[in-house]
ZAMARGU-4260 file (C-alpha; in steps of 0.2 Angstrom, whole numbers, plus 5000, padded with zeros to 4 digits):
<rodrens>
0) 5000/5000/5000 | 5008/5020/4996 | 5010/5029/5011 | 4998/5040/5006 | 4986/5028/5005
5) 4992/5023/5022 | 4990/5038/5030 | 4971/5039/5023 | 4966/5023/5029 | 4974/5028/5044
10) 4965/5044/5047 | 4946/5032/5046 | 4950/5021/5059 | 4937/5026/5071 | 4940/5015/5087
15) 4955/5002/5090 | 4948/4988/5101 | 4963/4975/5111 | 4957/4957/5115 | 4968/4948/5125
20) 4967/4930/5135 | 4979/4931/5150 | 4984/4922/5166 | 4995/4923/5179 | 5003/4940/5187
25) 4997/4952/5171 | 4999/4970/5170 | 4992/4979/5155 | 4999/4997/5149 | 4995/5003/5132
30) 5002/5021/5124 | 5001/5031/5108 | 5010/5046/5099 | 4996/5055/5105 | 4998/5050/5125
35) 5013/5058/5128 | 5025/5071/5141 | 5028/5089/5138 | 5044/5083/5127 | 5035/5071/5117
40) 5038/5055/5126 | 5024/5041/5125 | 5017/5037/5144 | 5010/5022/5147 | 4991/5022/5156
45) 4985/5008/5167 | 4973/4997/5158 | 4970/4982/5167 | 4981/4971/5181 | 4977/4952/5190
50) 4974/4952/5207 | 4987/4946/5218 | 5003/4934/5210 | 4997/4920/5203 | 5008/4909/5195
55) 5000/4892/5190 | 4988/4899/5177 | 4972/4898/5189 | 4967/4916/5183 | 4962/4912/5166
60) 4954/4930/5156 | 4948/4939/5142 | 4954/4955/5143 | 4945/4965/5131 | 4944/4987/5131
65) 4944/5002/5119 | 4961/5013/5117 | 4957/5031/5119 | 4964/5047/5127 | 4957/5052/5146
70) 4942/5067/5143 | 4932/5065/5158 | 4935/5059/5179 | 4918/5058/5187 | 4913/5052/5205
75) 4896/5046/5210 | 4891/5041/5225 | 4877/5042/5242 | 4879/5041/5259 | 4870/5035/5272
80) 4869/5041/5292 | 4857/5033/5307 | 4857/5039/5325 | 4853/5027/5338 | 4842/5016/5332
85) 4841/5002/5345 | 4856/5010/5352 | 4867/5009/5336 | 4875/5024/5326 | 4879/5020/5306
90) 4885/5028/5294 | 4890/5022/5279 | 4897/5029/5259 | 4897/5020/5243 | 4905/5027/5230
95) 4911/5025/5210 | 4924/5030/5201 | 4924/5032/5180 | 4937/5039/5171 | 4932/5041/5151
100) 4941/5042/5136 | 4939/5043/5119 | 4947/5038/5104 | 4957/5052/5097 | 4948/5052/5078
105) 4947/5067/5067 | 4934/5059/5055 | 4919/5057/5069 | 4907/5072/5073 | 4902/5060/5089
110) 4916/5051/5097 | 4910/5037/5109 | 4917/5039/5128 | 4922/5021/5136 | 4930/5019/5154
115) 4939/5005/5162 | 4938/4986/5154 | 4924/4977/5145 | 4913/4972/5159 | 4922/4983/5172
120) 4919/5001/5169 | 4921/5010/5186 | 4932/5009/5202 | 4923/5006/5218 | 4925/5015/5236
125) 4916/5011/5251 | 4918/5013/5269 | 4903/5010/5284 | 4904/5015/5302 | 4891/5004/5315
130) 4894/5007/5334 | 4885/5005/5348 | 4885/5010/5366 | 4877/5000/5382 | 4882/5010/5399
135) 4902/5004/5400 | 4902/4994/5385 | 4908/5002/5368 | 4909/4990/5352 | 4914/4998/5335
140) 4915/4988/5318 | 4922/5000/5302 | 4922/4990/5283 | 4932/4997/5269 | 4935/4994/5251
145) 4945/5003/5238 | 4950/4999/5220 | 4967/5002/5215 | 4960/5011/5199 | 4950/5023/5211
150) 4954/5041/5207 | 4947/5059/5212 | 4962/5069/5201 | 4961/5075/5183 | 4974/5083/5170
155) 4965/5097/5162 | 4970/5103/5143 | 4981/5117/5143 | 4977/5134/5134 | 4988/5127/5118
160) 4978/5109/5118 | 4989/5098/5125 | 4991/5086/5143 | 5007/5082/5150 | 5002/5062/5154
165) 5018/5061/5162 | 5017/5054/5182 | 5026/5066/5190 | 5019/5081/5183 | 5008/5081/5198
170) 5007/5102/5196 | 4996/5100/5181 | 4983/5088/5191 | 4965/5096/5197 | 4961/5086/5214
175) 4945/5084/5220 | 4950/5078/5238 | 4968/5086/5243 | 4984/5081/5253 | 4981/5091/5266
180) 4988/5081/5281 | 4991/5093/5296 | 4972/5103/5291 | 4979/5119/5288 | 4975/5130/5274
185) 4988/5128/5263 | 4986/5110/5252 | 5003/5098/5253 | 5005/5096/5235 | 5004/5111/5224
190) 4989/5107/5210 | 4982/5117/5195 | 4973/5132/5200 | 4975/5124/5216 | 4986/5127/5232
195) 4991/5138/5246 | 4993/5158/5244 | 5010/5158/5254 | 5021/5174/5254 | 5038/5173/5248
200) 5053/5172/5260 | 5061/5186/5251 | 5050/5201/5254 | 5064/5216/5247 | 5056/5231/5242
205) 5047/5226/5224 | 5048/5206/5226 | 5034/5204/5236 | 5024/5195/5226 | 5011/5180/5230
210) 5008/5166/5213 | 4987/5166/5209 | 4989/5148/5207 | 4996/5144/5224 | 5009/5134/5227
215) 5013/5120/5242 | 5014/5119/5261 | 5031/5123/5263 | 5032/5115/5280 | 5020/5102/5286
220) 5018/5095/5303 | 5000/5085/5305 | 4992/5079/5318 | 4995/5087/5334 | 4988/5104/5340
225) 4982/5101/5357 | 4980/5117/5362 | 4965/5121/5347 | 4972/5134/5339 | 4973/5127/5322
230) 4993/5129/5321 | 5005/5115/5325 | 5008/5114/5343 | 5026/5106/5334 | 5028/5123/5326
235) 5019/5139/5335 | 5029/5154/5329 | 5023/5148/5311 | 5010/5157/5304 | 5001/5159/5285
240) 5009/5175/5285 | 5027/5171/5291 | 5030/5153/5289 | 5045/5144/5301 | 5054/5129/5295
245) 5059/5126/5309 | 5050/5112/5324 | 5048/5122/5339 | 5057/5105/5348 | 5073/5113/5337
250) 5073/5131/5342 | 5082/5139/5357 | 5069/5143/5370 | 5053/5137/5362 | 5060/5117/5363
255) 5057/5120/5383 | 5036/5117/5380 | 5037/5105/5363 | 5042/5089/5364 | 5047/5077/5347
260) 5034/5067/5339 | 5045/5049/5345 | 5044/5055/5364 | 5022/5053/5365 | 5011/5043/5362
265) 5000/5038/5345 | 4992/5022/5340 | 5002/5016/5325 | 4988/5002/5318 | 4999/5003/5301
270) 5015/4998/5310 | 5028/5008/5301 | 5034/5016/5317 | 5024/5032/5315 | 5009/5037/5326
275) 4996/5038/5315 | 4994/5057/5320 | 5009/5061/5317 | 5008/5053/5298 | 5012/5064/5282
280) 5013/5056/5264 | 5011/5062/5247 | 4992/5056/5245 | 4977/5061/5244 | 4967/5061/5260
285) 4955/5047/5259 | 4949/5040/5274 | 4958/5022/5268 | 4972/5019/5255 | 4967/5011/5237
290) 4967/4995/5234 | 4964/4992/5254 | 4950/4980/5259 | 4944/4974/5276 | 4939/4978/5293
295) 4940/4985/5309 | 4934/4979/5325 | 4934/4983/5343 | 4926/4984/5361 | 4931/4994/5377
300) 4927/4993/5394 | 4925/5008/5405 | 4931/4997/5421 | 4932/5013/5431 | 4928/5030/5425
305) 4947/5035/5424 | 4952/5019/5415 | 4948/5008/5402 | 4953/4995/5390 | 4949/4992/5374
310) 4954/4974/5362 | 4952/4976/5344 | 4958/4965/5327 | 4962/4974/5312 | 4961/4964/5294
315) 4966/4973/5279 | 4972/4965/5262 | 4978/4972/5246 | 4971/4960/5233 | 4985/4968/5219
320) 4999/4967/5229 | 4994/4949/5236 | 5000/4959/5255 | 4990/4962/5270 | 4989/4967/5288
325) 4983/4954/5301 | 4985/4966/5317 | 4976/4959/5334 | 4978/4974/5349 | 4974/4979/5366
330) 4976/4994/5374 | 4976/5000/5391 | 4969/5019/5395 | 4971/5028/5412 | 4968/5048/5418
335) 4965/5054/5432 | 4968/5072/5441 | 4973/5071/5459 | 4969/5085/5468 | 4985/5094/5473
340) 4996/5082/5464 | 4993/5085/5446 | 4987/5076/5433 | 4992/5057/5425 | 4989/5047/5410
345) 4992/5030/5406 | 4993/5021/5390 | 4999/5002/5387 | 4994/4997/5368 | 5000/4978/5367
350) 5000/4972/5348 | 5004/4954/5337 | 5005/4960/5319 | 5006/4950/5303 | 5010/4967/5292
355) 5016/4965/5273 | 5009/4980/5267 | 5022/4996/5266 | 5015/5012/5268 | 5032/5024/5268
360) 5029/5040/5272 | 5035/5058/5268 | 5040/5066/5286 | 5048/5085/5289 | 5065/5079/5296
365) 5079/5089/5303 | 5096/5085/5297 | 5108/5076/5311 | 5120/5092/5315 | 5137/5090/5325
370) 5134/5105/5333 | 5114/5104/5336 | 5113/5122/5330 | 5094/5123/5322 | 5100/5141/5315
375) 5113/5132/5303 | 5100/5122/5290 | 5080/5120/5290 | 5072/5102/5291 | 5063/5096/5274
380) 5051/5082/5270 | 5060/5065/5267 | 5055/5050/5261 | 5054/5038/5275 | 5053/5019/5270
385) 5040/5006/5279 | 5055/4993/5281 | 5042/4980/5286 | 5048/4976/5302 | 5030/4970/5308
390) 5030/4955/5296 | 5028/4944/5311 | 5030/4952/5329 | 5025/4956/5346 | 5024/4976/5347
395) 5021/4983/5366 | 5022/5002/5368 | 5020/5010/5385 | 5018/5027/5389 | 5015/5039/5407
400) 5016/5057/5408 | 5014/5065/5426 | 5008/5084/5427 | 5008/5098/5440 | 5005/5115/5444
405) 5009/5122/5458 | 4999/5136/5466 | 5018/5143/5471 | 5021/5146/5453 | 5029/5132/5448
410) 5027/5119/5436 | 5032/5103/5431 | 5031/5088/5418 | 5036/5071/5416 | 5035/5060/5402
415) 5042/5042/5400 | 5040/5030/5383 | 5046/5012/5381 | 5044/5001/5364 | 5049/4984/5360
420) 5048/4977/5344 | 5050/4957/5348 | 5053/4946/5330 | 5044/4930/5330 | 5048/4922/5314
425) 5067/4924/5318 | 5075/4906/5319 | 5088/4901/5309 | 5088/4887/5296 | 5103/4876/5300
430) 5113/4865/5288 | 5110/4846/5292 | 5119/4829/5286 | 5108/4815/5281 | 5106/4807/5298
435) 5097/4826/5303 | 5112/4834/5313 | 5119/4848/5308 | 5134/4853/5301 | 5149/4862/5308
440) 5160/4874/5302 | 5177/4877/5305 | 5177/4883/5321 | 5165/4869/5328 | 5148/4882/5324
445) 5134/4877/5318 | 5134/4881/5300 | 5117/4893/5296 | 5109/4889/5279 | 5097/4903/5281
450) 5094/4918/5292 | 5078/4926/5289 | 5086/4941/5299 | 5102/4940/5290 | 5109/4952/5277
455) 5101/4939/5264 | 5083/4941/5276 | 5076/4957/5281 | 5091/4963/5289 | 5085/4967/5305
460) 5087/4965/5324 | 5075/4954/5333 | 5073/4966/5347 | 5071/4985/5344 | 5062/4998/5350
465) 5064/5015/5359 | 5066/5022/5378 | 5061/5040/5380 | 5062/5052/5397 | 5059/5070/5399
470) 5059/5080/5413 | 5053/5099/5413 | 5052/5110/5429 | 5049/5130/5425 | 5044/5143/5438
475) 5038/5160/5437 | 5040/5173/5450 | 5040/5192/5449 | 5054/5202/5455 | 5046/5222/5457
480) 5042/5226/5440 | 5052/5211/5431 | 5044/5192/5427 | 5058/5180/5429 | 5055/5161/5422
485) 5068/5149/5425 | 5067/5132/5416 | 5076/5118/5416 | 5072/5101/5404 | 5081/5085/5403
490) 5079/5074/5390 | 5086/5055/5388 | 5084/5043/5372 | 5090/5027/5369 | 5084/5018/5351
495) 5087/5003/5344 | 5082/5003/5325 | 5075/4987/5318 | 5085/4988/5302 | 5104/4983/5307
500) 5111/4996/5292 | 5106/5009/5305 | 5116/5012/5320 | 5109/5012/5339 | 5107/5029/5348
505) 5109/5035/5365 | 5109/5053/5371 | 5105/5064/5386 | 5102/5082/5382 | 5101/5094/5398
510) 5092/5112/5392 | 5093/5124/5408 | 5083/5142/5401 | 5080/5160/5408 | 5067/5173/5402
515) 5065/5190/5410 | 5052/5202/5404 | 5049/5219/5409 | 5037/5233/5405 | 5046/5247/5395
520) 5036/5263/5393 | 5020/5263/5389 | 5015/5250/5376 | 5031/5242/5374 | 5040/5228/5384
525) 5056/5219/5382 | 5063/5202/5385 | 5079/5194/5389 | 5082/5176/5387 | 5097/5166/5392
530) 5099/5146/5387 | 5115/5133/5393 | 5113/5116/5381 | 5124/5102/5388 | 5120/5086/5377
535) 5129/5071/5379 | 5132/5058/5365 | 5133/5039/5377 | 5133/5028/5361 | 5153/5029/5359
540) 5166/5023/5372 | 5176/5040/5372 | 5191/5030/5379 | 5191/5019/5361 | 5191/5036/5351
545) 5206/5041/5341 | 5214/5057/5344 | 5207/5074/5338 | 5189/5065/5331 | 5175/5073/5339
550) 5167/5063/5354 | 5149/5070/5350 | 5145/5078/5365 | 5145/5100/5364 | 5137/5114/5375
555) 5129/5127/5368 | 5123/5145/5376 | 5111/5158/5367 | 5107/5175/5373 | 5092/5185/5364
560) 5084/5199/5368 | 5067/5207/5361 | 5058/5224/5360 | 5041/5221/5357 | 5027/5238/5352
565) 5008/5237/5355 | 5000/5252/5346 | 4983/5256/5338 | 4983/5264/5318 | 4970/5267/5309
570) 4958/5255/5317 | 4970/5242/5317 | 4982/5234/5331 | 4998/5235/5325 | 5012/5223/5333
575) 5031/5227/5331 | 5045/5215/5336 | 5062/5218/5335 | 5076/5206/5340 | 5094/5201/5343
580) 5099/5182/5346 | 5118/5177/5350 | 5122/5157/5347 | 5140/5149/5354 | 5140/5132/5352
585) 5159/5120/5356 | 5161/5102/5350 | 5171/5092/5363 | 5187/5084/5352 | 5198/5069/5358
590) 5214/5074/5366 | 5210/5091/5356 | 5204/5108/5360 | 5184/5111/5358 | 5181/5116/5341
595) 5167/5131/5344 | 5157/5141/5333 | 5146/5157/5334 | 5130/5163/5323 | 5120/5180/5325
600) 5102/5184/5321 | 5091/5201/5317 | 5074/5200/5315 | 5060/5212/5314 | 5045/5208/5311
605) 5024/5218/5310 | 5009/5214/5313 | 4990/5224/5309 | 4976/5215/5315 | 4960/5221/5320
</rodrens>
C-alpha cells in the first residue's frame, strides 16, 4: 500500500479495540503518539492488572477494552447516616469512580466515551461506620474497600491543547480531595489552580509577590495541635503569613514546652513506626488507602471511670499486591487528676501483627548536626521507607506522663515511653547431614543455611524499640516590675532501630533556660532570654576514640533579647518585634581543644490585625 494511501486509511479508523486472554501476574499498559509528556515522550496508562501473584495459570481471562485518550473523571456516590436506632449509630458511603476516554479520531462528529475494561467500567470505594454504646460497653465495627484504579484527580488541557500524561507532573493535576495532612490552609501538594497563597521568604522592596495559582505547604507538621488553635503545637511561631521551617522541639527557648513526635504517644495500627497522628505522605486524604480492603473491629470497657481497656483485630488486604495486615491489639487507657498532685495518664497498647503491606511515608525531618545548632540548616520532607519490620511480631508500647502546677508558681512535667519490637519468625535454618544433625564449620559452629534476619533476610534486629524520658520543671516569680521564668528540661533517648544498616542511639540532652520580661514605657516591653545546652552523646566509648575525632557531645549558650510595640493605627492593632539572638556552640574533640562556633540573628517583624 503508498503511504499515502496509508495515512488515509489511517485517518478512518474510528475506534482500535485490544482482545487479549491472559493468566497469571498480568499487567496491562498501552500508549500512543498522542499519549505523551511535555517533550514528546509516550506514557504508558493503566489498563488492566490480575489480582494478587498467581503463578499456576488459575486466573484464566479475556481482557477485552477500547484505546482512547482520558476526557472525563467523574465520582458518584450516596451516603447514608442513622442515630441510635436500638442503640446503634451508622454511617455508611458508597462510592464509583469512571474515568472516560475517547478515541482520538478526526473523521467522527460524535466520538463514543468508554471507561475501564469490558465488563468493568468503574472503580469502587466504600467505607461503613456501626457502633453502639450499652452503659460501659463500647463495640465499634468499620468495613472498607477501595479499587486500585479509584481516582478523584484529573489533567486538564492546557490553553495550547495539550496534557502532559507524564506521572510526576503532579502540578498539572486538578484534585478533588487534597493532601492536606496537618488541616491547615495551605494543600501539601501544589495542583492546577489549586494550592496555598504563601508569601515569599524574600519580601525586598518590589519582590513581594504571591503566585494566583498557589503553590505547596512549605512545611508540614500534622496531627498534633492540642492546644485548638489550628497551628501546630510542633511549630507555633509559624503562621500563614510568616511561615518557620523550623519544629519548635529545634529552636532555642521554644524546645522547653514541645516535645518530638517519637517521645508521645499515638496508635500506629499501620505499624511503620509512625503514630498515625503524626503521619504525612504524598496522597490524597482518603479515609483508607486504594486497593485496601477489610475491617475493623473493637470493644472497650469503661472498668472505672478513669480507666479503660479496649481489644480490637484489624484485617486489611491488598488484593493487587497479594499483601495484607493481620493486626490483633489491646490497649490500656488511664487519667485521672489528683487534687493537689497533678494530673496522670496511662497508655499500654499491646500488639501481634502480621504486616506486609508498606506504607512509607514523607515526614519533615531535621538533618543530624554536629553542633545541634537549628540556625545552621532547616528540616525538609524526606521520604521515609515502611521497612516491614512487623511481618511477624509482638509490638508493646507504654507510655505515662505526670503533670503539676503548683499554686507557688511552679510547674512541672514528666514523660516516660518504652517500645519493644520482639521478631517472632526469627530462627535460623541450620545446615543438616543426612542422619538430621547439623553441620559444623570450622570453628566447631553450627553452620546457618538461612537467616531470615540476616543480610540475605530482612536485615534486622530481633529486638528493637525506643526508651524516652523528659523532665521539665519551670517557675515564674516576679521580681518588682520584672517576670523571671527559670526552666530547666532534661531529655534521655536510647533507640534501637530494627534495620541493622542503622546504628543504635543514645543521648541525654540537659536544656537549663532563663526569660526575663519587663514593661518598657508605655505599650512596649522587652525580653531577655538566656539558654545553657549540655548534650551528651553515650553511644561511643570515648576512651576507644582516636585522637582529635569529635566525641559527639557539645554545650551550647544563646542570649536574645526582644523589643516588642503594641500600638493602635488606623483602626488596626499594629504589633512590632524587634530582636537580637547570640548562638555559641563548642564540640568536645579527643585529646583536642573544643572546636566552637558562633551565629548571629536580626529580626524584625509587624503585625496589623484588627
Amino acid at each position: 500500500m503508498p503511504l499515502d494511501e496509508a495515512d488515509e486509511a489511517i485517518t478512518r479508523i474510528k475506534n482500535v479495540r485490544f482482545s487479549l486472554t491472559l493468566a497469571n501476574d498480568y499487567r496491562v499498559e498501552v500508549a500512543s503518539d498522542r499519549h505523551n509528556d511535555k517533550i514528546g515522550t509516550p506514557q504508558f496508562a493503566l489498563m488492566a492488572r490480575a489480582d494478587g501473584n498467581v503463578q499456576n495459570q488459575l486466573n484464566p481471562r479475556e481482557v477485552i477494552f477500547d484505546y482512547g485518550l482520558p476526557t472525563a473523571t467523574q465520582l458518584f456516590g450516596f451516603t447514608a447516616e442513622l442515630r441510635d436506632v436500638r442503640g446503634f449509630d451508622f454511617y455508611g458511603e458508597f462510592n464509583l469512580s469512571t474515568r472516560y476516554r475517547q478515541f482520538p479520531s478526526t473523521v467522527r462528529d460524535q466520538h463514543r466515551s468508554v471507561a475501564g475494561v469490558d465488563g468493568d467500567a468503574h472503580a469502587l470505594g466504600f467505607m461503613f461506620n456501626l457502633s453502639k454504646r450499652a452503659g460501659p460497653w463500647h463495640m465499634f465495627l468499620e468495613g472498607f474497600g477501595m479499587d486500585d484504579d479509584y481516582l478523584t484527580t484529573h489533567k486538564p488541557v492546557d490553553s495550547r491543547g495539550l496534557v502532559d500524561y507524564a506521572p510526576e507532573a503532579t502540578e498539572r493535576l486538578y484534585d478533588f480531595i487534597d493532601d492536606n495532612d496537618d488541616n491547615d490552609r495551605h494543600p501539601d501538594q501544589r495542583r492546577l489552580f489549586q494550592g496555598g497563597l504563601v508569601p515569599p521568604q524574600s519580601t525586598s522592596v518590589g519582590n513581594f509577590q504571591v503566585r494566583s495559582d498557589g503553590v505547596p505547604d512549605p512545611a508540614v507538621f500534622p496531627g498534633y495541635d492540642e492546644n485548638g488553635d489550628f497551628i501546630s503545637d510542633f511549630n507555633q511561631n509559624s503562621n500563614g503569613d510568616r511561615e518557620n521551617f523550623f519544629p519548635d522541639y529545634e529552636e532555642p527557648f521554644l524546645r522547653h514546652n514541645s516535645d518530638r513526635p517519637e517521645f508521645l504517644f499515638g496508635i500506629d495500627l499501620n505499624n511503620n513506626g509512625w503514630a498515625e497522628r503524626f503521619e504525612n505522605d504524598d496522597l490524597p486524604d482518603y479515609p483508607y488507602k486504594k486497593d485496601h480492603w477489610g475491617y475493623n473491629a473493637y470493644g472497650s470497657a469503661q472498668i472505672k471511670p478513669e480507666a479503660k481497656i479496649t481489644l480490637g483485630y484489624l484485617r486489611q488486604d491488598k488484593h493487587k499486591a497479594d499483601r495484607h495486615n493481620h493486626t490483633a491489639y489491646g490497649i490500656f487507657a488511664y487519667t485521672e487528676d489528683f487534687p493537689g498532685r497533678g494530673r496522670v495518664q496511662v497508655f499500654n497498647m499491646l500488639k501481634k501483627a502480621e504486616d506486609t503491606i508498606v506504607d512509607p511515608l514523607s515526614q519533615w525531618l531535621m538533618p543530624s548536626l554536629a553542633f545541634g545548632a537549628a540556625g545552621q540548616t532547616s528540616g525538609r520532607n524526606v521520604l521515609v521507607p515502611d521497612l516491614l519490620a512487623a511481618e511477624d511480631t509482638w509490638i508493646n508500647t507504654f507510655y505515662a506522663d505526670w503533670s503539676y502546677s503548683s499554686p507557688r508558681h511552679w510547674s512541672s512535667k514528666h514523660r516516660f515511653k518504652w517500645e519493644r519490637w520482639s521478631q517472632r519468625d526469627a530462627d535460623k535454618v541450620f545446615a543438616l547431614d543426612d542422619s538430621g544433625a547439623r553441620i559444623l564449620d570450622a570453628q566447631g559452629m553450627p553452620l546457618v543455611e538461612f537467616d531470615p534476619l540476616g543480610p540475605l533476610g530482612r536485615n534486622g534486629r530481633r529486638t528493637s524499640g525506643f526508651t524516652g524520658l523528659i523532665n521539665k520543671v519551670d517557675y515564674v516569680f516576679d521580681w518588682g516590675r520584672v517576670a523571671l521564668s527559670p526552666r530547666f528540661k532534661s531529655e534521655f533517648l536510647r533507640a534501637v532501630p530494627f534495620s541493622l544498616e542503622v546504628g543504635k542511639r543514645r543521648s541525654w540532652d540537659g536544656i537549663l533556660s532563663m526569660v526575663a520580661r519587663l514593661p518598657f514605657m508605655h505599650d512596649s516591653q522587652v525580653e531577655l532570654g538566656f539558654e545553657q545546652r549540655l548534650f551528651q552523646e553515650l553511644t561511643e566509648d570515648e576512651g576507644q576514640l582516636a585522637a582529635n575525632v569529635p566525641t559527639g557531645d557539645f554545650r551550647g549558650t544563646v542570649y536574645a533579647a526582644q523589643l516588642t510595640n503594641k500600638r493602635s493605627y488606623l483602626g488596626y492593632q499594629l504589633i512590632t518585634q524587634l530582636g537580637l539572638r547570640f548562638d555559641r556552640r563548642s564540640l568536645e574533640v579527643v585529646n583536642h581543644d573544643r572546636e566552637t562556633r558562633t551565629a548571629g540573628l536580626a529580626f524584625l517583624t509587624i503585625f496589623a490585625s484588627l
